[in-house]
N, CA, C and O atoms as a MOPAC input file, in Angstrom:
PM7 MOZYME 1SCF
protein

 N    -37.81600 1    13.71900 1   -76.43900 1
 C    -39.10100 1    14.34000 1   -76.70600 1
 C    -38.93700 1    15.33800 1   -77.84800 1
 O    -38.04800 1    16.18900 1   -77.81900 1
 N    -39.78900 1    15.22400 1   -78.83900 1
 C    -39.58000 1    16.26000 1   -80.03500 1
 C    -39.99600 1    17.64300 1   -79.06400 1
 O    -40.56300 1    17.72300 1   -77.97400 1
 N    -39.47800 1    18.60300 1   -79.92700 1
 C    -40.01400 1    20.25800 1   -79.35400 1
 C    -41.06400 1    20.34200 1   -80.75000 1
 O    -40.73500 1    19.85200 1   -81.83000 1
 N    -42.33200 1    21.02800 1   -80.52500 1
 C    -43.00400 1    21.60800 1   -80.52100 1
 C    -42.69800 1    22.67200 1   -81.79900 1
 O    -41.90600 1    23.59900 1   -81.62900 1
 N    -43.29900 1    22.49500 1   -82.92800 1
 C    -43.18400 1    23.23800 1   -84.38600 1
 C    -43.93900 1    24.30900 1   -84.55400 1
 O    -44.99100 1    24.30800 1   -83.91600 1
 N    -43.66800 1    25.41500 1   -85.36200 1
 C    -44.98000 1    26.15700 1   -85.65300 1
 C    -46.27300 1    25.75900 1   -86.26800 1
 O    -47.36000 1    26.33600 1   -86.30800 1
 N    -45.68500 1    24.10600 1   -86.94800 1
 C    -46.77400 1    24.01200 1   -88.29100 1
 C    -48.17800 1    23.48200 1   -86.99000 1
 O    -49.11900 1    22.88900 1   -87.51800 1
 N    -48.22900 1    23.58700 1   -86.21500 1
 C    -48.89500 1    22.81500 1   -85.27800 1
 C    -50.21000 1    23.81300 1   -85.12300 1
 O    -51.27900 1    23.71500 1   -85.72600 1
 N    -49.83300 1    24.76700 1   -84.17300 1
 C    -50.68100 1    25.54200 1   -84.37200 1
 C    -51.37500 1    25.86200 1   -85.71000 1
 O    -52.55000 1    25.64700 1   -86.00800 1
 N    -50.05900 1    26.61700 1   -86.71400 1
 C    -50.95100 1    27.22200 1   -87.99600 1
 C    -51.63800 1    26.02400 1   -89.03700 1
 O    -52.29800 1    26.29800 1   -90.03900 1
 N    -51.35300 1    24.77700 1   -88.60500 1
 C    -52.51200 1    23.77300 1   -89.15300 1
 C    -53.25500 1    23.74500 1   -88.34800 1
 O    -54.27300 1    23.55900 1   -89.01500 1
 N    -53.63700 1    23.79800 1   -87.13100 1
 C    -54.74000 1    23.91600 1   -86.28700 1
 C    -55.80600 1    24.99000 1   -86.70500 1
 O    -57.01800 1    24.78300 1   -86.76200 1
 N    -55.22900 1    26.05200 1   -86.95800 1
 C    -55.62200 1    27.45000 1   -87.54900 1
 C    -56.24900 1    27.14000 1   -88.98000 1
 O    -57.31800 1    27.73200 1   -89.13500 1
 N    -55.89100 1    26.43500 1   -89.96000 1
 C    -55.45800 1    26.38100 1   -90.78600 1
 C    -56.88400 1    25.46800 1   -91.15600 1
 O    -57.54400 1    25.81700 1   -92.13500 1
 N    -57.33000 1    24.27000 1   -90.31900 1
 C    -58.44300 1    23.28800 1   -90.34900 1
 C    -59.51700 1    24.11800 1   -89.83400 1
 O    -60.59500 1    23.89500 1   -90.38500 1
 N    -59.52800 1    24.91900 1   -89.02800 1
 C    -60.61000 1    25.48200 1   -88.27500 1
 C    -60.79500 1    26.51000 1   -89.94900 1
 O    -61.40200 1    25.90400 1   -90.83100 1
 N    -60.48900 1    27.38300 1   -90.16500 1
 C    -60.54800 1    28.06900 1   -91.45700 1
 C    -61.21800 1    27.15000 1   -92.86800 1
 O    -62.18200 1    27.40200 1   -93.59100 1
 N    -60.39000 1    26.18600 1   -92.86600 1
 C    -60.82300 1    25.25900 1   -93.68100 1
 C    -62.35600 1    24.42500 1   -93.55300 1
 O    -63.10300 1    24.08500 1   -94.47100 1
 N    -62.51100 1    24.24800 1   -92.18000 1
 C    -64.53600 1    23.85300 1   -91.92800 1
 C    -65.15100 1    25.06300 1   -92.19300 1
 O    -66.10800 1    25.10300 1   -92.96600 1
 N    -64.76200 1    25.96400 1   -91.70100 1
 C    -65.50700 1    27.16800 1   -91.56400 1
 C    -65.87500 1    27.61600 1   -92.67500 1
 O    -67.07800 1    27.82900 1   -92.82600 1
 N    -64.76800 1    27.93600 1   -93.97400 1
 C    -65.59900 1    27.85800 1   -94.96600 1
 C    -66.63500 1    27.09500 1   -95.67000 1
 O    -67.66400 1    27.43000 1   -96.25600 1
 N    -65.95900 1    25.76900 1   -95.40100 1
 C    -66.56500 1    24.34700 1   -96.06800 1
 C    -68.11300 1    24.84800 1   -95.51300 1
 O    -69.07400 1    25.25600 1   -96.16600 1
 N    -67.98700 1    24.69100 1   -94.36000 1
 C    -69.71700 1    25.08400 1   -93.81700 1
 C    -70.23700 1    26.39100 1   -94.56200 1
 O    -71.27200 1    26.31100 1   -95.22300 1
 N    -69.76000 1    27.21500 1   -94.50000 1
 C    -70.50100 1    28.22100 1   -95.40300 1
 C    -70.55100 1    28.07400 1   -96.70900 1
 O    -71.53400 1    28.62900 1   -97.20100 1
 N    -69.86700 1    27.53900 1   -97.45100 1
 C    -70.30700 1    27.19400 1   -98.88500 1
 C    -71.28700 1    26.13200 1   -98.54900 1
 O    -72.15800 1    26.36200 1   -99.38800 1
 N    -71.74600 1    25.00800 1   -97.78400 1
 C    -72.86400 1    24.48700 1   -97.87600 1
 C    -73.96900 1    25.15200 1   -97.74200 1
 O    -74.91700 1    25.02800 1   -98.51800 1
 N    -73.95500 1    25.84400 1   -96.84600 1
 C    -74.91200 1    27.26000 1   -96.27800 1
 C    -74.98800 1    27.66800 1   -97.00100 1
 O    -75.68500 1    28.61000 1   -96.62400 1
 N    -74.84700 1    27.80400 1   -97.89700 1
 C    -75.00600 1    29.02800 1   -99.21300 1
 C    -75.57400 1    28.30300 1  -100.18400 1
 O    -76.05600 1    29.04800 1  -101.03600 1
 N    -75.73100 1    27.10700 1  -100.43100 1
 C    -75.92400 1    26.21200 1  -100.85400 1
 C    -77.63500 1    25.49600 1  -100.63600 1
 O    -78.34200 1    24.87600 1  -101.43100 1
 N    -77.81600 1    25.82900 1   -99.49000 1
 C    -79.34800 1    25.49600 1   -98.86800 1
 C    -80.67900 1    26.05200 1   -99.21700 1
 O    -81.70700 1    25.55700 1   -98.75400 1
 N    -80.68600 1    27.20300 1  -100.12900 1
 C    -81.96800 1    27.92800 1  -100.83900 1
 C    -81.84200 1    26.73200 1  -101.91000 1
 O    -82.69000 1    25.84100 1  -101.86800 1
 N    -80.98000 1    26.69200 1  -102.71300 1
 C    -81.06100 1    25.57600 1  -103.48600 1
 C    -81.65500 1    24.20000 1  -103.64800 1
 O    -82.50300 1    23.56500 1  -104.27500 1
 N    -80.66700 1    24.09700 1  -102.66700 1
 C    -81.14300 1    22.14600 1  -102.01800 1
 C    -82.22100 1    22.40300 1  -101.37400 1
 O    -82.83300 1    21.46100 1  -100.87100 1
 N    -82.52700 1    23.24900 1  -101.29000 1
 C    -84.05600 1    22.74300 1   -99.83900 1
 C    -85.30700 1    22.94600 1  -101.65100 1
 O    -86.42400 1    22.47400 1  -101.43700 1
 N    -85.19900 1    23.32600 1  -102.61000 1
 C    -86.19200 1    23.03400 1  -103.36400 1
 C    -85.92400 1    21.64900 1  -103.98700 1
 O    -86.43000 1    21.28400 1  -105.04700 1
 N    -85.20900 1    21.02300 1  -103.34800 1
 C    -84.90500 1    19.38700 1  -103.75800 1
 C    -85.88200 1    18.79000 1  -103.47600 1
 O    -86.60300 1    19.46200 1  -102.73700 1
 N    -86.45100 1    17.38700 1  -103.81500 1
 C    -86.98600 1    15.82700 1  -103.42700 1
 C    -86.04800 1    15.88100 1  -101.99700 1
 O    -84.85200 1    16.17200 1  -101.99800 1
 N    -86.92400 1    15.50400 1  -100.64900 1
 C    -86.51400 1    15.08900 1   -99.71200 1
 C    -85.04600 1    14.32700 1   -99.45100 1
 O    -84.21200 1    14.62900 1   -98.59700 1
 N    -84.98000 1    13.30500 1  -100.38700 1
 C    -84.26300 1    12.31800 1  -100.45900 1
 C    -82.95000 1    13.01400 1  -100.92600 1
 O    -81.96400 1    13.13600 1  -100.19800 1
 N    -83.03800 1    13.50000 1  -102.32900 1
 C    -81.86800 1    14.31300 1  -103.03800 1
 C    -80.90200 1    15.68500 1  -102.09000 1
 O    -79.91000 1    16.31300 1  -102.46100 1
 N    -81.59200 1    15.76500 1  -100.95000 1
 C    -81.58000 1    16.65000 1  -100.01000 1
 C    -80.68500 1    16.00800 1   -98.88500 1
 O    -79.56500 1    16.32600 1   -98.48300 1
 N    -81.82800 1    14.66900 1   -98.38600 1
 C    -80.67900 1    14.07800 1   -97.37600 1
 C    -79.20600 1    13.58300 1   -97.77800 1
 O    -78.25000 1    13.35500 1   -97.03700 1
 N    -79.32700 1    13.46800 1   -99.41200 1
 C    -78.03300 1    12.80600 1   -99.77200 1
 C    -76.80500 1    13.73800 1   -99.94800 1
 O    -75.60600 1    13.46700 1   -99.89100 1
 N    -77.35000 1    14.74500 1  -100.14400 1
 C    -76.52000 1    15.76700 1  -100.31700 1
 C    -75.45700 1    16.53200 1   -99.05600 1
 O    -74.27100 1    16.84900 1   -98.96400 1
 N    -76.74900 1    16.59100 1   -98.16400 1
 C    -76.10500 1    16.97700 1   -96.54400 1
 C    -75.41200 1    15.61300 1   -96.01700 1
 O    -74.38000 1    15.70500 1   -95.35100 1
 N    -75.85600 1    14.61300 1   -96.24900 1
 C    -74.87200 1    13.49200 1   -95.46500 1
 C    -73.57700 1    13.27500 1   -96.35900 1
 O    -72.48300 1    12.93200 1   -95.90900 1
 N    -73.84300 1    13.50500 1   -97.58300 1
 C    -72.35900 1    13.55300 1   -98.74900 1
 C    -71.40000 1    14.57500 1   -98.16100 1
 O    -70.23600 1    14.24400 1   -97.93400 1
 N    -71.89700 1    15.97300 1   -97.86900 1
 C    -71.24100 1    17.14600 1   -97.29900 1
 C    -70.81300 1    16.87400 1   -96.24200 1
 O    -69.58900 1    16.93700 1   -96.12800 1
 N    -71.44300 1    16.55600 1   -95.31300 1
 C    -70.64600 1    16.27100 1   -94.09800 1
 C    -69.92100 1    15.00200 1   -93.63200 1
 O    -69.48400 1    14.71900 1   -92.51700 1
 N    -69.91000 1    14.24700 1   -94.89200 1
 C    -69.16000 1    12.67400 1   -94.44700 1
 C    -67.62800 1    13.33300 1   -94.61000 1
 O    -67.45500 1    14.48100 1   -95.01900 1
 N    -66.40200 1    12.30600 1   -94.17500 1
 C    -65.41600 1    12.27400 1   -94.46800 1
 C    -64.67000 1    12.46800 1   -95.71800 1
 O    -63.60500 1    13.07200 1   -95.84200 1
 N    -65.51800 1    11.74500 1   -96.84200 1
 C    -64.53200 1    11.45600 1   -97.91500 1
 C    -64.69100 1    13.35600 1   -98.73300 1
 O    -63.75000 1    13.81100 1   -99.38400 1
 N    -65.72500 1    14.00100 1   -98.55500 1
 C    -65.59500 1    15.26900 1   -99.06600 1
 C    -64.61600 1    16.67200 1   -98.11900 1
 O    -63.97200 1    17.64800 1   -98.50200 1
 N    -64.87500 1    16.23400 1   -97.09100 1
 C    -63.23500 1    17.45800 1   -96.00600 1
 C    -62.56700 1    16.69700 1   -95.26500 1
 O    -61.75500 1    17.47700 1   -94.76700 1
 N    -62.34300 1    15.62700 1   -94.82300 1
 C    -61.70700 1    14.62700 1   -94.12200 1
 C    -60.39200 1    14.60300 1   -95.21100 1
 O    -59.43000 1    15.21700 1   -94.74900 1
 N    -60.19300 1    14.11400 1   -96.34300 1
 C    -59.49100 1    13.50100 1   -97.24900 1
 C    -58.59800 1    14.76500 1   -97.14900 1
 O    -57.60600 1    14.62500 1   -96.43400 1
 N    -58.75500 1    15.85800 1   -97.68100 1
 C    -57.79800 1    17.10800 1   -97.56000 1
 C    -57.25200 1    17.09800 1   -96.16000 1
 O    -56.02100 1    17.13300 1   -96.18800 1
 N    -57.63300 1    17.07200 1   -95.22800 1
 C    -57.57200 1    17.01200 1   -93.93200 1
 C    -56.26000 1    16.05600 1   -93.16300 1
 O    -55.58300 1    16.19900 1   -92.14500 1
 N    -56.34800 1    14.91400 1   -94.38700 1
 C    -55.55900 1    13.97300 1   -93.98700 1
 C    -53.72400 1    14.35600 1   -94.10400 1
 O    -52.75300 1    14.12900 1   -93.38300 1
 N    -53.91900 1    14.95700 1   -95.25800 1
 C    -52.72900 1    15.80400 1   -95.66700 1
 C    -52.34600 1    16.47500 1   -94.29200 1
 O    -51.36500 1    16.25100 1   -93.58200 1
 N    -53.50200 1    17.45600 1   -94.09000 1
 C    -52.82900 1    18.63300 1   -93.84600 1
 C    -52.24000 1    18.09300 1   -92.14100 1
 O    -51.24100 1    18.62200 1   -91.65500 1
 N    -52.86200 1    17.22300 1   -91.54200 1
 C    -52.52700 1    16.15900 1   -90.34100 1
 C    -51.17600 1    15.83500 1   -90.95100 1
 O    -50.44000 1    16.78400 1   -90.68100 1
 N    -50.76300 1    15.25900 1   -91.39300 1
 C    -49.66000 1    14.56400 1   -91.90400 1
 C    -48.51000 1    15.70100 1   -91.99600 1
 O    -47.52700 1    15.56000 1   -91.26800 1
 N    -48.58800 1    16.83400 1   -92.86900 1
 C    -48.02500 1    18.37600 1   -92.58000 1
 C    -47.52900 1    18.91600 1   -91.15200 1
 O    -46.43000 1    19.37200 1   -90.83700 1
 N    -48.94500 1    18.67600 1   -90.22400 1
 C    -48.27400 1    19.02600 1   -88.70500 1
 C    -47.45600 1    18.46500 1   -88.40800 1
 O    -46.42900 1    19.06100 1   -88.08300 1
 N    -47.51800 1    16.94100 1   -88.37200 1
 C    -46.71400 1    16.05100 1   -87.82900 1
 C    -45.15500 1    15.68400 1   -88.13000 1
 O    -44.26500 1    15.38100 1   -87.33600 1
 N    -45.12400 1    15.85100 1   -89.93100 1
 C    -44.06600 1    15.44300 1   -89.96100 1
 C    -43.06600 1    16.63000 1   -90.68900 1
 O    -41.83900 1    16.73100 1   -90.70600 1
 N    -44.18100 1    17.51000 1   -91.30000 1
 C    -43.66500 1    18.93000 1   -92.11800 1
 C    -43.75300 1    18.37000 1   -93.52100 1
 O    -43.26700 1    19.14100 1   -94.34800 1
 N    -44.24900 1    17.21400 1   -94.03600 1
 C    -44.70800 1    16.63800 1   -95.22000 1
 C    -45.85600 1    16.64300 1   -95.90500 1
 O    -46.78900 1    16.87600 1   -95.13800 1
 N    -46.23400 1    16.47200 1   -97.12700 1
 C    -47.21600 1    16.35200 1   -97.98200 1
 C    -47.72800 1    15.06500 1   -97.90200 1
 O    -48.79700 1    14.57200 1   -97.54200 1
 N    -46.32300 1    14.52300 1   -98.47700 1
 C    -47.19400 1    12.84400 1   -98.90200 1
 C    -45.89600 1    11.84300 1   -97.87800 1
 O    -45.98200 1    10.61800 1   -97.80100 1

């Protein structure tokens, strides 16, 4: 059984920090977009919250806990 690393937690720490901003820079972001076209609006919030814009960094930093690697 492997023992248990620090990077575990402080990437746990580390992702929670990382949404948390992500969400507030969208939030900050919403006086803006809300004077959008409906449409230009939904695309924007479903772009923000899909995978390929915080998921992709994410993937790394998963990979970091696990193995203590980048790539």
């Amino acid at each position: 059984m492997n023992e248990p690393t620090w990077r575990k937690p402080a990437g746990v720490l580390a992702i929670l920090l990382m949404l948390t901003l992500w969400a507030i820079g969208v939030a900050m972001l919403s006086p803006m977009v809300g004077c959008w076209h409906w449409v230009l609006q939904l695309a924007f919030y479903v772009a923000a919250g899909i995978a390929w814009l915080w998921v992709l960094p994410m993937r790394r930093m998963l990979l970091w806990m696990e193995t203590g690697r980048w790539r």
